[in-house]
C-alpha positions as CSV (number, residue, x, y, z in Angstrom):
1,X,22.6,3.2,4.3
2,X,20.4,4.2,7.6
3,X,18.7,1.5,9.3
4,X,15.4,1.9,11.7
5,X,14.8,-1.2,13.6
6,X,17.7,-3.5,11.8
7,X,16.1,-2.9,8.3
8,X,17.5,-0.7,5.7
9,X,15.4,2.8,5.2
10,X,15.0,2.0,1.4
11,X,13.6,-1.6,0.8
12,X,13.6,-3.4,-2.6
13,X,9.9,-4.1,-3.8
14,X,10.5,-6.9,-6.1
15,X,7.4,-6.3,-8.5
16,X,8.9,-4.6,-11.4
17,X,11.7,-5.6,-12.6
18,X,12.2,-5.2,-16.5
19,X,10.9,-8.4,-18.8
20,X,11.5,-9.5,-22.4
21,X,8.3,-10.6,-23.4
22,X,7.1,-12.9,-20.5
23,X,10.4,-13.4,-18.8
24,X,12.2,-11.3,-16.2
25,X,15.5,-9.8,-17.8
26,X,17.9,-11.9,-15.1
27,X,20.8,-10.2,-15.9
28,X,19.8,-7.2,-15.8
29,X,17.7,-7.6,-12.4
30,X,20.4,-9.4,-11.0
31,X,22.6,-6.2,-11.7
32,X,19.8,-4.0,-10.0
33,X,19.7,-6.4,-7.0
34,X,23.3,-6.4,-6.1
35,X,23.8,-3.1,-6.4
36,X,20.9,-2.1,-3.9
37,X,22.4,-5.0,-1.6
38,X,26.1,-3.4,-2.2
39,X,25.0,0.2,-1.3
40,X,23.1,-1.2,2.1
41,X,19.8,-2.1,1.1
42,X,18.9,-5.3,3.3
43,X,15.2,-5.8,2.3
44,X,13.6,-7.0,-0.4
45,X,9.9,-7.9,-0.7
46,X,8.4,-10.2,-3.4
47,X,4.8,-12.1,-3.3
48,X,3.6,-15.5,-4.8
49,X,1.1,-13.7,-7.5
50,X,4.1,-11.4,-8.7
51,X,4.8,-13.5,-12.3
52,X,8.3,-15.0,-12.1
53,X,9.8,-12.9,-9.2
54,X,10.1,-15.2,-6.3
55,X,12.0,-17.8,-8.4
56,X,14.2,-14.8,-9.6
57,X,15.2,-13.5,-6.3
58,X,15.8,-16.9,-4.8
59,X,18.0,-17.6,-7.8
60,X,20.1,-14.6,-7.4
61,X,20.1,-14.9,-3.5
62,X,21.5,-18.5,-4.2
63,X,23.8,-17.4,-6.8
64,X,25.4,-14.6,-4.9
65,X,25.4,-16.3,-1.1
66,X,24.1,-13.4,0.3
67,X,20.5,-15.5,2.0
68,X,22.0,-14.8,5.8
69,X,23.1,-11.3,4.9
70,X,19.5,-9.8,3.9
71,X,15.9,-9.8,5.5
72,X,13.4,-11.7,2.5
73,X,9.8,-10.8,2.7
74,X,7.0,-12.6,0.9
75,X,3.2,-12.8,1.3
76,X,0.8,-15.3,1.4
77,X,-2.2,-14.9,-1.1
78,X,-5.0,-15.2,1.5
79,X,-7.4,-14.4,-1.0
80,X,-7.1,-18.4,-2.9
81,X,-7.0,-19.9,0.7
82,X,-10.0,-22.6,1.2
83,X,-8.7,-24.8,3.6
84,X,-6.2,-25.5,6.4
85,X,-3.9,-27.4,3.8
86,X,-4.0,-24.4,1.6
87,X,-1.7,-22.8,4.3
88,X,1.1,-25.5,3.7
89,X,0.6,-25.8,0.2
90,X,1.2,-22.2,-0.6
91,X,4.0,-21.7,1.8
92,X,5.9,-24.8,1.1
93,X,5.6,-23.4,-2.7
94,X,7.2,-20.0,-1.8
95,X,10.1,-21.7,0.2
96,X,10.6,-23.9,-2.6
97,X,10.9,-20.4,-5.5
98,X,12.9,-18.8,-3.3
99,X,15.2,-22.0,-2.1
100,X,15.1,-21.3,1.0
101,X,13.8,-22.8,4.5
102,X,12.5,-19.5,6.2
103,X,11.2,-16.5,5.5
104,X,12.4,-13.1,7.7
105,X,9.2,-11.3,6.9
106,X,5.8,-13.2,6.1
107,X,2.5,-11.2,5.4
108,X,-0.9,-11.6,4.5
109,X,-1.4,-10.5,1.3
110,X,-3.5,-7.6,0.3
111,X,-5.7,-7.3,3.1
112,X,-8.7,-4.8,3.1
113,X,-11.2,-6.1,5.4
114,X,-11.4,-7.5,9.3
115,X,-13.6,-10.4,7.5
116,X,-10.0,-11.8,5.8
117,X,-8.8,-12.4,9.1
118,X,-11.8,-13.4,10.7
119,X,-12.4,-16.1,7.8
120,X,-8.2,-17.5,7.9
121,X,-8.7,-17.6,12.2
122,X,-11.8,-20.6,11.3
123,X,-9.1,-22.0,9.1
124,X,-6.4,-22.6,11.8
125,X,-4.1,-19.2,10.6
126,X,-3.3,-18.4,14.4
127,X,-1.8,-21.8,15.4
128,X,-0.1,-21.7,12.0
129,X,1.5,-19.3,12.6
130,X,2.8,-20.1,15.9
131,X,3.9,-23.4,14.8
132,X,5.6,-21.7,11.8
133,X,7.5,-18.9,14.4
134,X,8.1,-22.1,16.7
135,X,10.3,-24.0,13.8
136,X,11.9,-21.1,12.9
137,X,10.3,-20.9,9.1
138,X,8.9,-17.3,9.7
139,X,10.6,-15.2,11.9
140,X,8.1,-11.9,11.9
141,X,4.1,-11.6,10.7
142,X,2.6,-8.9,9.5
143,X,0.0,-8.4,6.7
144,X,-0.5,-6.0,3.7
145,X,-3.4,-3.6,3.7
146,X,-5.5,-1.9,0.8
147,X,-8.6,-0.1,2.5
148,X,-9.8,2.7,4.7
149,X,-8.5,3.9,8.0
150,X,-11.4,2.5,10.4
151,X,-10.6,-1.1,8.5
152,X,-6.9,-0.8,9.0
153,X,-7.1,-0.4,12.8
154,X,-9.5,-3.1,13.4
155,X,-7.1,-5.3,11.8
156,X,-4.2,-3.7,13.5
157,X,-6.1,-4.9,16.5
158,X,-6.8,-8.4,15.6
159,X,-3.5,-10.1,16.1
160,X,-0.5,-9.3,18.0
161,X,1.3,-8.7,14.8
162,X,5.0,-7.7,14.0
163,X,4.8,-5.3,11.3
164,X,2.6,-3.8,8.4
165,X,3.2,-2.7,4.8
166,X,0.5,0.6,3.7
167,X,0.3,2.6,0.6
168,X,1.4,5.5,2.2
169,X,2.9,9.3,-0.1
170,X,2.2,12.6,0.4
171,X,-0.7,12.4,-1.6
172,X,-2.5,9.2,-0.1
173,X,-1.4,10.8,3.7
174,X,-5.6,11.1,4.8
175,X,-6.7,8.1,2.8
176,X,-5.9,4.2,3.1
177,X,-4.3,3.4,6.4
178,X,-3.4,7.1,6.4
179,X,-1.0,9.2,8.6
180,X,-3.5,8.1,11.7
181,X,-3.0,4.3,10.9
182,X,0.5,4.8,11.2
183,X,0.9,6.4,14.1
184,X,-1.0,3.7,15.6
185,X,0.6,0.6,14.2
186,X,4.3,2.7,15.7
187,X,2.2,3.1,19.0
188,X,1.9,-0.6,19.0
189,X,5.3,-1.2,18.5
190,X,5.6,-2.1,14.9
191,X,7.5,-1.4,12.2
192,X,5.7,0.2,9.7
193,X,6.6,-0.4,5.4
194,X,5.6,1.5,2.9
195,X,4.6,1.0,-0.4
196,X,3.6,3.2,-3.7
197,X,5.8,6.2,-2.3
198,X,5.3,7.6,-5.8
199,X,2.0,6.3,-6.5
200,X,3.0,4.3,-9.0
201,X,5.5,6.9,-10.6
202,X,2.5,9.3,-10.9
203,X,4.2,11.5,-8.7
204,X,7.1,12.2,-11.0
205,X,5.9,11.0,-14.2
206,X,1.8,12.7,-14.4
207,X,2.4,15.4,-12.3
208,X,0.7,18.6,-13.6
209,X,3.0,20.9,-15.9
210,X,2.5,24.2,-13.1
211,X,4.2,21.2,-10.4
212,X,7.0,20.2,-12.5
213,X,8.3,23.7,-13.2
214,X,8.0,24.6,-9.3
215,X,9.9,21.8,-8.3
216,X,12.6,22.7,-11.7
217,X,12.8,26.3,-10.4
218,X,13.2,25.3,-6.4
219,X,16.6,26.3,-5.1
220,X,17.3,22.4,-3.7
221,X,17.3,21.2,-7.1
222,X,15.8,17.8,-6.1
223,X,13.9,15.8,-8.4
224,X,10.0,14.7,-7.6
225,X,11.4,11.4,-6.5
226,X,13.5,12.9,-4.1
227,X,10.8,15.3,-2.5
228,X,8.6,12.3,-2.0
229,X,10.9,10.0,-0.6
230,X,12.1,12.7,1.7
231,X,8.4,13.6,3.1
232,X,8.2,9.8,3.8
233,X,11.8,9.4,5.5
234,X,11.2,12.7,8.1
235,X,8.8,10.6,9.4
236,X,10.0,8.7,12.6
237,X,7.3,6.3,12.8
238,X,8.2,4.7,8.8
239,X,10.8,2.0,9.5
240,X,11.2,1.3,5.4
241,X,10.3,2.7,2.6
242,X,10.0,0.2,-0.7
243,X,10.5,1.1,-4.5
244,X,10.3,-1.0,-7.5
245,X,13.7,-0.2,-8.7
246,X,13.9,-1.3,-12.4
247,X,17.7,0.6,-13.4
248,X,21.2,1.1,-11.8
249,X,20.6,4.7,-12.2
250,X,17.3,4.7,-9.9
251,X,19.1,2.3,-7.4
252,X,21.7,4.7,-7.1
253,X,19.8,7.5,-6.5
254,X,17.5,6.3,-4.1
255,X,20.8,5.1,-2.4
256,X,21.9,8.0,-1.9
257,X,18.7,9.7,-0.9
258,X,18.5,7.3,1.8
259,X,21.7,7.5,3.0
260,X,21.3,11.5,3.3
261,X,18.5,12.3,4.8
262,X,17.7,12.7,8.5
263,X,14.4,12.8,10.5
264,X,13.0,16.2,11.0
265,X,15.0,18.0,8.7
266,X,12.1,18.3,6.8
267,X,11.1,22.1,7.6
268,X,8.0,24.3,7.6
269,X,9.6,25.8,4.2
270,X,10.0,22.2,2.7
271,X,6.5,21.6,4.3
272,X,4.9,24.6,2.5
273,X,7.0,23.1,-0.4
274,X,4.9,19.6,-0.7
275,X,1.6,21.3,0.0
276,X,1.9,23.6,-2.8
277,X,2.5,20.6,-5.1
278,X,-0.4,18.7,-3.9
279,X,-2.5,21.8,-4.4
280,X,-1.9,21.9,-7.9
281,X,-2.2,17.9,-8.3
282,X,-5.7,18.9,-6.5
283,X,-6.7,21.8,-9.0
284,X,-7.7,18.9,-11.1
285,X,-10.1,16.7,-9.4
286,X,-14.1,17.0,-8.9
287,X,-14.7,17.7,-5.4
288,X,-12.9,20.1,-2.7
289,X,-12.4,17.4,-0.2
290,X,-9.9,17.5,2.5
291,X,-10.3,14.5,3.9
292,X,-10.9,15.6,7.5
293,X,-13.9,13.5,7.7
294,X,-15.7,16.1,9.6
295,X,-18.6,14.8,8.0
296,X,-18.6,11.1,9.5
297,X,-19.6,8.9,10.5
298,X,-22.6,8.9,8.6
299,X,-25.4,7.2,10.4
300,X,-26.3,4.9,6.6
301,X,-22.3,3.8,6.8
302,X,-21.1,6.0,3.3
303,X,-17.7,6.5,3.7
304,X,-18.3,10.0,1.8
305,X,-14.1,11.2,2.1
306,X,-12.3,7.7,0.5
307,X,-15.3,8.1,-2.4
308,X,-14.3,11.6,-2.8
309,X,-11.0,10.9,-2.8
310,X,-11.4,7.9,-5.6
311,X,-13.8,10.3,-7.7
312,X,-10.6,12.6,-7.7
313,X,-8.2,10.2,-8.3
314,X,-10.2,9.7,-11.7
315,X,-9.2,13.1,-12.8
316,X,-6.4,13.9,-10.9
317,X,-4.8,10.9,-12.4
318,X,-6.8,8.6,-14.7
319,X,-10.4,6.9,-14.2
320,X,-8.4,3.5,-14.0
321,X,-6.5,4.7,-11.0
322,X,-9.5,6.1,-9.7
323,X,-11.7,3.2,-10.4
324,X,-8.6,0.5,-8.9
325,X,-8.4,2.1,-5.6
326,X,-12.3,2.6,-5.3
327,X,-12.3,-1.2,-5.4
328,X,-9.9,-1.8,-3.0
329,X,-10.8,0.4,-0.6
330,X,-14.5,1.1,-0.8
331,X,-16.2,-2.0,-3.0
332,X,-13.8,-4.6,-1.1
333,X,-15.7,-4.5,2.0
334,X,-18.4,-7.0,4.3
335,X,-20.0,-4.1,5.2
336,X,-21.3,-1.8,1.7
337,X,-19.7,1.9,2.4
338,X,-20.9,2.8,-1.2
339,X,-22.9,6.0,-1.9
340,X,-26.1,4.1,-3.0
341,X,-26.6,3.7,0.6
342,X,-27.5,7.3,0.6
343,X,-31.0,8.1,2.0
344,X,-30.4,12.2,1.9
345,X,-31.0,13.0,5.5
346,X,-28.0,16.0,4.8
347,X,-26.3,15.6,8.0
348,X,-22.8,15.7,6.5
349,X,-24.1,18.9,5.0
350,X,-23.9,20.9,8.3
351,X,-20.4,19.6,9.7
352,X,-18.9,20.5,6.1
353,X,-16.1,22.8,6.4
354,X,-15.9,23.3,2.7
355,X,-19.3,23.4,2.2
356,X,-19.4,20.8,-0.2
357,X,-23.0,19.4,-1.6
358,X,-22.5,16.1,-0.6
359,X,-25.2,14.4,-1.6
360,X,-25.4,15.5,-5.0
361,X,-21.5,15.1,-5.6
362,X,-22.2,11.7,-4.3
363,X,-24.6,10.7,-6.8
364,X,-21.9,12.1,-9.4
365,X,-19.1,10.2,-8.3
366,X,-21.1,7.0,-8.0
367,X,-22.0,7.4,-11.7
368,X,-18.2,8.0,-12.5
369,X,-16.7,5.3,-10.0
370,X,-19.4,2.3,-10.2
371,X,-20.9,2.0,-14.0
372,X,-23.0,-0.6,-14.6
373,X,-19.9,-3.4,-15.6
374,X,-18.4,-2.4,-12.3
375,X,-20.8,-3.4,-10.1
376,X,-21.2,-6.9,-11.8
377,X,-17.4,-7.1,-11.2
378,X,-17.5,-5.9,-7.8
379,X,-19.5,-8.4,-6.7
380,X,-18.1,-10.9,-8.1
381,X,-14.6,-10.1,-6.9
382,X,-16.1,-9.5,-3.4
383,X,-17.0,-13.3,-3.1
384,X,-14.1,-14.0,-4.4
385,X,-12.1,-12.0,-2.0
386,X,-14.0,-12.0,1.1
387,X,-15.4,-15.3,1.1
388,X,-19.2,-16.1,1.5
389,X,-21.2,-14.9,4.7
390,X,-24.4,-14.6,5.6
391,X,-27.4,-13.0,3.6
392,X,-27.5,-9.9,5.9
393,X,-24.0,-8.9,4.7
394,X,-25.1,-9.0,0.9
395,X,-22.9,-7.5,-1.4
396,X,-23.4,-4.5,-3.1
């Protein structure tokens, strides 16, 4: 297995391992675990709101002796934090599920908004933190992030911070963090995680029919897996790339992918390759956006590309998708980027390289993305998330 900055290439997100009912299959996950660690895999991610799986891995890291031998990542849930105590309580809880007395890689969990961190530095986080690093409890800090690129940076900037985990594939590369946000967390010296490299399994399982055949008929012979993980791995500036790994079968395979493939093999033909995929993911959704942002900023604060993009994923995908990562990158803000904002000046009009009528596509995918319900549960989850502020940040 290759490594990039002392972690394995291919990291073990601990999310989805198979259940009876309620309960985690142990066995079985203990099976899948193993074999990972056997075949080189030294990291493994879990978080506290993941049902069951922090007490599952510390069991099997127990069971098996391996604790010195791995690097164990978990996240705090910054989102139920009220209080300086919270800090402790929550930690203390995770180090107790994973019997253990430190944690190699700590994050904040699920981050989508500078106000997160503003709100846990009033709380005390940067003194925890230090004290924690200072004892030895958490050795790096980074954070998760769910958002836009603008938001991921300014974050980014915040803290002197070890390493980040994005949603990051070769059809997310100009939304979230984005292929910009990651170049500048590697600029900044950090190693760089990603999550969803399959979108969920959406690239391999919903891919359109016209995709599957081309990637059948290719001369490689690779599956959809493989071409995605591959994309992700030619990339110098990824340090590790997670999947929920939920069979020996996918273990191995990813196993071997990662211990195969090189940076920069990845050619203009394989290049070509991926775009023509995404091109006919693309054939499905609502509006011909690129995502160059040529048409921002706009002077009301829409961020016209990640609706676009959301709007798509409702088609391209399914209007849950769509609708989930509207809320998490779009309605989860201080500052409202949504398109009621709108006043139809038509600026984004003129710098529009597709040609795209904005403002009435706009008013479409706001219809789509934000029915009525939504917005009642939009704003409630934004108080819930982002904490109360002043009346001149309202929500939406």
């Amino acid at each position: 297995m290759q490594q990039r900055n002392g972690y394995s290439i291919l990291g073990y997100g601990c999310m989805r391992f198979t259940r009876n009912g309620n309960t985690i299959d142990f066995d079985k996950a203990e099976k899948e675990f193993m074999r990972a660690y056997e075949l080189g895999v030294n990291y493994f991610d879990t978080a506290y709101i993941y049902p069951g799986s922090e007490e599952l891995v510390g069991r099997i890291i127990e069971k098996n002796g391996i604790r010195d031998k791995i690097r164990l990542a978990t996240k705090l849930p910054q989102y139920l934090i009220r209080n300086r105590a919270g800090l402790d309580k929550y930690f203390d809880e995770e180090l107790k599920r994973l019997r253990t007395d430190y944690v190699d890689n700590y994050l904040m969990h699920h981050m989508t908004d500078i106000n997160q961190w503003e709100k846990l530095k009033e709380l005390g986080i940067e003194d925890w933190i230090a004290e924690k690093k200072k004892s030895g409890q958490i050795r790096n800090i980074g954070f998760s992030f769910h958002g836009n690129t603008n938001s991921f940076k300014a974050i980014l900037n915040a803290y002197d911070w070890d390493f980040c985990l994005v949603q990051y594939n070769y059809f997310d590369e100009f939304t979230q963090a984005g292929r910009e946000g990651i170049r500048a967390a590697h600029e900044k010296g950090l190693s760089v995680f990603i999550m969803e490299p399959l979108r969920g399994g959406k690239l391999v399982d919903l891919l359109p029919e016209k995709a599957k055949r081309e990637i059948a008929n290719e001369h490689h012979k690779r599956s959809p897996a493989e071409w995605a993980f591959r994309w992700l791995w030619d990339q110098e500036d990824i340090t590790c790339v997670l999947s929920g790994m939920n069979s020996i079968e996918m273990v191995e395979e990813n196993c071997r992918i990662a211990s195969e493939v090189r940076p920069g093999e990845f050619g203009p033909e394989e290049k070509e390759f991926i775009a023509k995929i995404k091109s006919y993911i693309l054939e499905s959704t609502k509006v011909n956006c690129t995502g160059c942002r040529y048409c921002m900023p706009c002077p009301r604060g829409v961020d016209i590309p990640a609706i676009f993009s959301c709007y798509n994923h409702m088609y391209s995908e399914n209007k849950s998708s769509g609708r989930l990562e509207y809320f998490q990158t779009v309605a989860l803000r201080m500052t409202p980027a949504d398109a009621s904002l709108c006043v139809q000046c038509g600026k984004c009009e003129q710098h529009c390289p597709q040609s795209i009528p904005i403002r009435e596509k706009l008013k479409e995918a706001d219809r789509k993305l934000r029915p009525p319900y939504m917005k009642v549960f939009h704003k409630v989850a934004k108080r819930f998330m982002l904490g109360k502020k002043k009346k001149d940040q309202a929500s939406l």
